[in-house]
C-alpha positions, -999 to +999 in steps of 0.1 A: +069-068-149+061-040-122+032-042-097+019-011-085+015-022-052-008+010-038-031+034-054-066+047-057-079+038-087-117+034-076-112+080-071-136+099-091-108+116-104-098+088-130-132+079-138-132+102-169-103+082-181-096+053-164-093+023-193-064+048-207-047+053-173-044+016-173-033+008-206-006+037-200+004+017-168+003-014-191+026+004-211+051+008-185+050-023-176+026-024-150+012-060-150-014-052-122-025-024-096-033-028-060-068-008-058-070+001-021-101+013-005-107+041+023-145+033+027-170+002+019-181+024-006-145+023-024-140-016-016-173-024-031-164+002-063-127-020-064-146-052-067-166-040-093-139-023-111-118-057-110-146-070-128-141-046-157-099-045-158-083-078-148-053-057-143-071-041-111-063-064-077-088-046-052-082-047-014-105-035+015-101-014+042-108+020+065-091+044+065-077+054+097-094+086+098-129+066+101-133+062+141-170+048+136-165+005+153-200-001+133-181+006+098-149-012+110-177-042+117-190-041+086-155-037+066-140-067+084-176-085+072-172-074+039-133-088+039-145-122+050-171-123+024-149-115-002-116-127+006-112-150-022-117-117-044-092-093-022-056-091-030-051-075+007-068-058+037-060-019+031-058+002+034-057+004+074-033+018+102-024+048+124-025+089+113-014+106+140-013+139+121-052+137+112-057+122+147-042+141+177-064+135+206-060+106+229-093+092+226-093+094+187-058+075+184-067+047+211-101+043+189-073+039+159-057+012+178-086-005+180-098-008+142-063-017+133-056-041+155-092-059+147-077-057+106-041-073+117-061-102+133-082-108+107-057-101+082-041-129+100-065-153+104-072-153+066-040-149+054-042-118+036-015-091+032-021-061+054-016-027+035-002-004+060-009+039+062+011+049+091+017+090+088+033+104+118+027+070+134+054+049+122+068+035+156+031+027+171+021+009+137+051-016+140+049-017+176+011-025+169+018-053+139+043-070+162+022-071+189-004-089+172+018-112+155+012-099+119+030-120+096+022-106+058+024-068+059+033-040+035+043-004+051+030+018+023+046+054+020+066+053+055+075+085+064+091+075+103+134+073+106+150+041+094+155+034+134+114+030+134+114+012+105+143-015+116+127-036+132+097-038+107+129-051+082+134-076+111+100-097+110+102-099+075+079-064+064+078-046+033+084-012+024+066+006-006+081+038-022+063+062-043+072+085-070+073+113-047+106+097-038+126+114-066+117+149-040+117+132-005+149+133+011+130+112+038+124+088+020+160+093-006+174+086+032+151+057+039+157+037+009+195+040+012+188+020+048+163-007+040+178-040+022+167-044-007+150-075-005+125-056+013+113-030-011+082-027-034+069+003-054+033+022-053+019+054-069-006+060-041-026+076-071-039+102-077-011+117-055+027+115-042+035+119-080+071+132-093+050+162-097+030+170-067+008+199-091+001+171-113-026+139-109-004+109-104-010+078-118+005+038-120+026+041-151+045+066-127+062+034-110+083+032-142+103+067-120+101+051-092+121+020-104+149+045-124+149+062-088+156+030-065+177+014-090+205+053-082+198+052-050+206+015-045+229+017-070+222-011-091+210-015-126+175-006-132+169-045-150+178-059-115+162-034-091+128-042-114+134-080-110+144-079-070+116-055-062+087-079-082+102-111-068+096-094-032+057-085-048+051-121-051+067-131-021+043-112-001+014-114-024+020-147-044-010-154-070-032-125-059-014-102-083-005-126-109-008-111-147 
């Protein structure tokens, strides 16, 4: 069994097709998806869509590029209505490439640390965007104590990411990994007891011309399994057991 721990399956791109983009996925092996959300808009269209496709786990968040405090409010209201229904907060975190100002990133701060405190207070898994940003997000998470976190995509050094591996994070790779030397590099440094996969659908696919979608995880497995250099059957089974470690019956079958 594979989760796909990250994509956006709630985009209008897969609305034309979207009960055959999941049975694809189901083909593959792909028990369930993480739906993550970038606006209350896409949390609400998650929920809905989990309604419709029990393979669908939706989560709720804001993207970081949202600065607005009065959505953050009403996200982090949403999330404690729902929270039975949410697999995890996400997704949330730092961009300091879409973000360069000062003013912009401390507003960043902000809304994330408000989601690591709630993520904390309810016990849900925090799923982590952290472009250009990785050092601030984990000096961020640790300095609110965050305790159930998954660093989706991280494109810092393994020396940023260390100390993440140390207070027990996770790490999701994509299928864009099989053309990353970043992230070839960073998977050779992280144990493997701290890896999961992700599409981040409908891109970072093998192909980056071409839509990506959650039956891609089957490359992503073949492509941890060589770099880790261990059979593909037990790469599959470590990186699930670490899925439910972190996410337990939220992404059961």
């Amino acid at each position: 069994m594979i989760v796909d721990t990250h994509a956006h399956i709630c985009d209008p791109v897969f609305d034309a097709d979207r009960a055959a983009v999941l049975e694809r996925a189901r083909a593959a092996g792909v028990t369930a998806v993480v739906a993550v959300a970038e606006t209350l808009a896409d949390a609400r269209r998650n929920l809905q869509l989990a309604e419709c496709f029990p393979q669908i786990k939706p989560a709720a968040g804001l993207y970081p590029a949202h600065l607005d405090l009065e959505a953050a409010a009403a996200m982090r209201a949403l999330i404690r209505r729902e929270r039975q229904r949410l697999a995890a907060i996400g997704e949330v975190g730092l961009d300091y490439w879409l973000v360069a100002d000062e003013e912009g990133r401390a507003r960043q701060r902000e809304i994330f640390a408000g989601f690591i405190v709630l993520g904390r207070e309810l016990g849900l898994p925090l799923n982590v965007h952290s472009r250009s940003a990785g050092r601030q997000v984990v000096d961020l998470l640790l300095a609110n104590d965050a305790a159930k976190v998954q660093l989706h995509a991280f494109d810092g050094k393994a020396a940023a990411a260390l100390p993440a591996v140390e207070a027990g994070f996770f790490f999701s790779v994509p299928p864009s990994v099989v053309r990353s030397r970043q992230k070839q590099k960073l998977v050779r440094r992280l144990p493997l007891d701290c890896l999961l996969v992700e599409t981040d659908s409908p891109v970072l696919g093998p192909d980056p011309a071409l839509r990506n979608e959650p039956a891609n995880v089957a490359a992503v497995i073949t492509a941890l399994a060589e770099l880790k250099q261990v059979p593909a059957a037990v790469l599959r089974a470590a990186v699930y057991a670490n899925t439910r470690r972190l996410y337990g019956e939220r992404v059961a079958p």
